[in-house]
PAPA-168536 format. One record per residue (C-alpha): residue in one letter; x, y, z. Coordinates in nm, 3 decimals, m for minus. Layout:
N
PT:rest:X:Y:Z
PT:A:X:Y:Z
...
***
This chain:
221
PT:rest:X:Y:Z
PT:X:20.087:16.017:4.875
PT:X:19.770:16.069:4.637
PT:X:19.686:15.813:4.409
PT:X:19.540:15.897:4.056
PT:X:19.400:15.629:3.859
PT:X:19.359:15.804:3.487
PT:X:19.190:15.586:3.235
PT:X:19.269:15.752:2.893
PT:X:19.320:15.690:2.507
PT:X:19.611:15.825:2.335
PT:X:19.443:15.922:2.063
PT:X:19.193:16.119:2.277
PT:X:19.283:16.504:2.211
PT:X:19.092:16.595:2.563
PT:X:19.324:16.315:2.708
PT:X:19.619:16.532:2.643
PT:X:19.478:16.837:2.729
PT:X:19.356:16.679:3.069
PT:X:19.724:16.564:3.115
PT:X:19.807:16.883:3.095
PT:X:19.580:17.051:3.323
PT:X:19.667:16.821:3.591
PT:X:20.012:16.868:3.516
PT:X:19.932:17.245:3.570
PT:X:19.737:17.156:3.913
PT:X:20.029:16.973:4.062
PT:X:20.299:17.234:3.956
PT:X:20.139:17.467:4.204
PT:X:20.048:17.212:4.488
PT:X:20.468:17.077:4.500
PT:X:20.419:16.994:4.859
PT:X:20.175:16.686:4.710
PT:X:20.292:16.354:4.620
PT:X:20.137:16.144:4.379
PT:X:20.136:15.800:4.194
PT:X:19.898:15.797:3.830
PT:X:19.834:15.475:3.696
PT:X:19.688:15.517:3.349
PT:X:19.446:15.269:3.235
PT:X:19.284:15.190:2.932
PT:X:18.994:15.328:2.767
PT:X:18.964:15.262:2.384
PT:X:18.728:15.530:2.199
PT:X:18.717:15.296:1.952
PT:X:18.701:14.946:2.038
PT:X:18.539:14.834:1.689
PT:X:18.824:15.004:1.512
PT:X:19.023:14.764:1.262
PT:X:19.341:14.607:1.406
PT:X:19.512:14.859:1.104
PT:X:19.303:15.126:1.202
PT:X:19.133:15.340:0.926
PT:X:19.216:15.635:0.669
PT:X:19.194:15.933:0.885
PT:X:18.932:16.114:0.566
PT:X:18.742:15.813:0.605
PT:X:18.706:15.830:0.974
PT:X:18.593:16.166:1.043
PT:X:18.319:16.088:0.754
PT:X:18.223:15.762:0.942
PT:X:18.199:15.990:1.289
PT:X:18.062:16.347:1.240
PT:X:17.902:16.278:0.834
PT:X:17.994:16.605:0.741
PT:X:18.412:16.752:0.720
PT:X:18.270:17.109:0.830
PT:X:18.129:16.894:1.136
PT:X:18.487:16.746:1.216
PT:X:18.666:17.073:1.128
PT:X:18.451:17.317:1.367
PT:X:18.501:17.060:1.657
PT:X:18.900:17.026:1.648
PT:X:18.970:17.373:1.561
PT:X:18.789:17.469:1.907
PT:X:18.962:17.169:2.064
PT:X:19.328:17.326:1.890
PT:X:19.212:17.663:2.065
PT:X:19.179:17.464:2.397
PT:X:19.522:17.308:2.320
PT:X:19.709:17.633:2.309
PT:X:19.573:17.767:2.587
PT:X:19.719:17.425:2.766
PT:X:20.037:17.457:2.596
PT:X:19.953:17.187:2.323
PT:X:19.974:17.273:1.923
PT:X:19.768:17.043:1.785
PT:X:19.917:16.914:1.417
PT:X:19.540:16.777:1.296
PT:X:19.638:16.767:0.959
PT:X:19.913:16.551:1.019
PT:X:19.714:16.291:1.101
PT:X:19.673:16.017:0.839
PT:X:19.572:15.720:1.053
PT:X:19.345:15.698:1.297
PT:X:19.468:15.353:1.479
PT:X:19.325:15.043:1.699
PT:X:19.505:15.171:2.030
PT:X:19.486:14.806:2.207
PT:X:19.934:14.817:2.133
PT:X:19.952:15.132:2.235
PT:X:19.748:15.083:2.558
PT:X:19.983:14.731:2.590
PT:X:20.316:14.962:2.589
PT:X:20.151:15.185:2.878
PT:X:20.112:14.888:3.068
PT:X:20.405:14.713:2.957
PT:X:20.593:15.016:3.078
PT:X:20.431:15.023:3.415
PT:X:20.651:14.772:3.508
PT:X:20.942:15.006:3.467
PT:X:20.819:15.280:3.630
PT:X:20.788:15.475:3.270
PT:X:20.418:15.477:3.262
PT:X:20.404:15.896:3.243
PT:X:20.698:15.884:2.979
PT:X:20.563:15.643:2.706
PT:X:20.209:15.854:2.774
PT:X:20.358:16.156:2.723
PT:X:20.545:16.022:2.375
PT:X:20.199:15.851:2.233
PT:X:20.070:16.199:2.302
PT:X:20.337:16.399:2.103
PT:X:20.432:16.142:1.860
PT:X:20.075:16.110:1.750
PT:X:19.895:16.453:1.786
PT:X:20.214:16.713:1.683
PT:X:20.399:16.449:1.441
PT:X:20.079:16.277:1.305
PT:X:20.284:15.884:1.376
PT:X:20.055:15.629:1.382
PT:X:20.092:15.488:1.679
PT:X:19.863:15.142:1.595
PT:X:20.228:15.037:1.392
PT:X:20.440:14.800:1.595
PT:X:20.760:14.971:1.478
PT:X:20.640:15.294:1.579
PT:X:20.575:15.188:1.937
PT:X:20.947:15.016:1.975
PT:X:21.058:15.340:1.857
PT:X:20.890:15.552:2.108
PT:X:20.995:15.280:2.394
PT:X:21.328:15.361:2.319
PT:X:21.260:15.750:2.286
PT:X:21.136:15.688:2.653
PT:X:21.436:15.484:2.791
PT:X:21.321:15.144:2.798
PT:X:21.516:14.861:2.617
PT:X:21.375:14.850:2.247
PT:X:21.447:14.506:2.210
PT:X:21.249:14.358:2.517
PT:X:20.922:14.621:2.359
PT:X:20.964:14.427:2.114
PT:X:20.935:14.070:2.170
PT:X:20.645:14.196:2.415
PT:X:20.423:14.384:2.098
PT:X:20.513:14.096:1.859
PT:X:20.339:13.835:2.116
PT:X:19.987:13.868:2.220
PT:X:20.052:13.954:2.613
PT:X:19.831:14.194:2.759
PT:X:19.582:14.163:2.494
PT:X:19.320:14.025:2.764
PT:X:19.381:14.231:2.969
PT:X:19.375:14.551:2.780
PT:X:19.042:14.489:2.682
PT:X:18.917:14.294:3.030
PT:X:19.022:14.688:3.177
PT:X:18.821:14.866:2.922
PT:X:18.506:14.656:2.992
PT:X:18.570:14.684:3.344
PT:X:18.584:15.095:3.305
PT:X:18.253:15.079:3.114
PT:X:18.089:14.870:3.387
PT:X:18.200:15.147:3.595
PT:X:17.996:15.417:3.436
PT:X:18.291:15.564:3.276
PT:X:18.139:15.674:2.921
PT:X:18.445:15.929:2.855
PT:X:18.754:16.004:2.877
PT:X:18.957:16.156:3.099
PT:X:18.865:16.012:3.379
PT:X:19.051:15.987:3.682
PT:X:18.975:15.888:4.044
PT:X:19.155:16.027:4.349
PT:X:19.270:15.788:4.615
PT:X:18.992:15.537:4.469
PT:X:18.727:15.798:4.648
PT:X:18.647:16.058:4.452
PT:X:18.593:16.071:4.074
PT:X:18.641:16.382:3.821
PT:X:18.532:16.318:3.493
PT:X:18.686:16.505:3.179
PT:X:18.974:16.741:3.082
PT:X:18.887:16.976:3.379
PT:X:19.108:17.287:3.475
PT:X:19.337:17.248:3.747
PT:X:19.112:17.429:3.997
PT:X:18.899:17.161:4.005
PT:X:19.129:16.930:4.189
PT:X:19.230:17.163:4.409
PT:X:18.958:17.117:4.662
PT:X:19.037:16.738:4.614
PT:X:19.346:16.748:4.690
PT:X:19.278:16.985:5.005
PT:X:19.042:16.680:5.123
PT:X:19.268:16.445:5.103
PT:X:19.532:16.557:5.290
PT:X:19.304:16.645:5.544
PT:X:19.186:16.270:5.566
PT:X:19.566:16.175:5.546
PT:X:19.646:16.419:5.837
PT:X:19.365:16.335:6.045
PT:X:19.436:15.971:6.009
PT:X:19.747:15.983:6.069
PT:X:19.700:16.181:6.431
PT:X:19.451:15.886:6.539
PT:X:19.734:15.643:6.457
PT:X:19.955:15.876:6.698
PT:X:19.679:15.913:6.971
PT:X:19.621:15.507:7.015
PT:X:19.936:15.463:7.028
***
């Protein structure tokens, strides 16, 4: 087993397309077994608790629409090439992601961390949701299987909160500046959306590690 610690935002289109990639990397490695726990990462921590008009964001960010529009149509050309069509325009909020990072944790304890990722991901970058809106979420929770009711009384209280943002600080204090970022058996670090080649060696050193470990248990035995 390969750990994968993957700090993230949903709202990060690189995020998805990372996803992806290692999606694509473990489709042809099926003899490896891995566990990714997705942590948070906001790429906006100042953002209001109601987020902000999407117009009005890209202004506040790149100063200039031809800025914003050159830089997500080659990040929609990256998309398709990872199997993602990127709905842009459908955007009309960017949100505060602290809820959205609660319901990945929240769902940890279910086991449905990779299925409420993967519906932030769709909901908000093909369907243009806004996923900072408390009903939104308990929708999606329910989309992913877990009991709508029990998201509920968890995104209506303030649990988590602390420690959504105590695991962002604790990322930056890291060095993490960007995200993807994810970190193989808590050894080795790749930073960004990278193609799936580049775990590959990874992965090869890992199991190597595992399998000589696991002969030295054998031979003092």
């Amino acid at each position: 087993m390969i750990s994968i610690d993957l700090f993230s935002d949903p709202i990060c289109p690189w995020c998805f397309i990372g996803k992806r990639r290692l999606e694509a990397a473990l489709s042809t490695r099926p003899e490896i077994e891995v566990d990714i726990n997705w942590h948070s990462f906001q790429l906006n921590p100042m953002m209001p608790r109601d987020g902000m008009e999407r117009e009005e964001y890209l202004a506040l960010k790149f100063g200039n629409p031809d800025n914003a529009r050159r830089l997500y149509d080659n990040i929609s050309g990256v998309g398709e090439q990872a199997g993602i069509q990127f709905e842009f325009d459908r955007i009309e909020i960017t949100p505060n992601t602290i809820a959205a990072h609660r319901l990945i944790l929240f769902a940890a304890r279910f086991g449905a961390q990779g299925e409420i990722v993967e519906q932030l991901f769709n909901a908000y970058f093909l369907d243009g949701r806004n996923i900072g809106d408390i009903e939104t979420l308990i929708a999606l929770s329910g989309e992913a299987g877990l009991n709508s009711d029990e998201t509920a009384v968890f995104l209506e209280s303030d649990e988590d909160v602390d420690a959504i943002k105590s695991e962002d600080m604790q990322a930056r204090q890291l060095g993490i500046q960007g995200v993807p970022f994810y970190i193989l058996d808590q050894q080795y670090a790749v930073s960004g959306a990278q193609e799936p080649e580049a775990f590959y060696p990874l992965f090869d050193l890992l199991l190597a590690q595992k399998s000589d470990a696991a002969q030295r248990t054998v031979g003092s035995v």
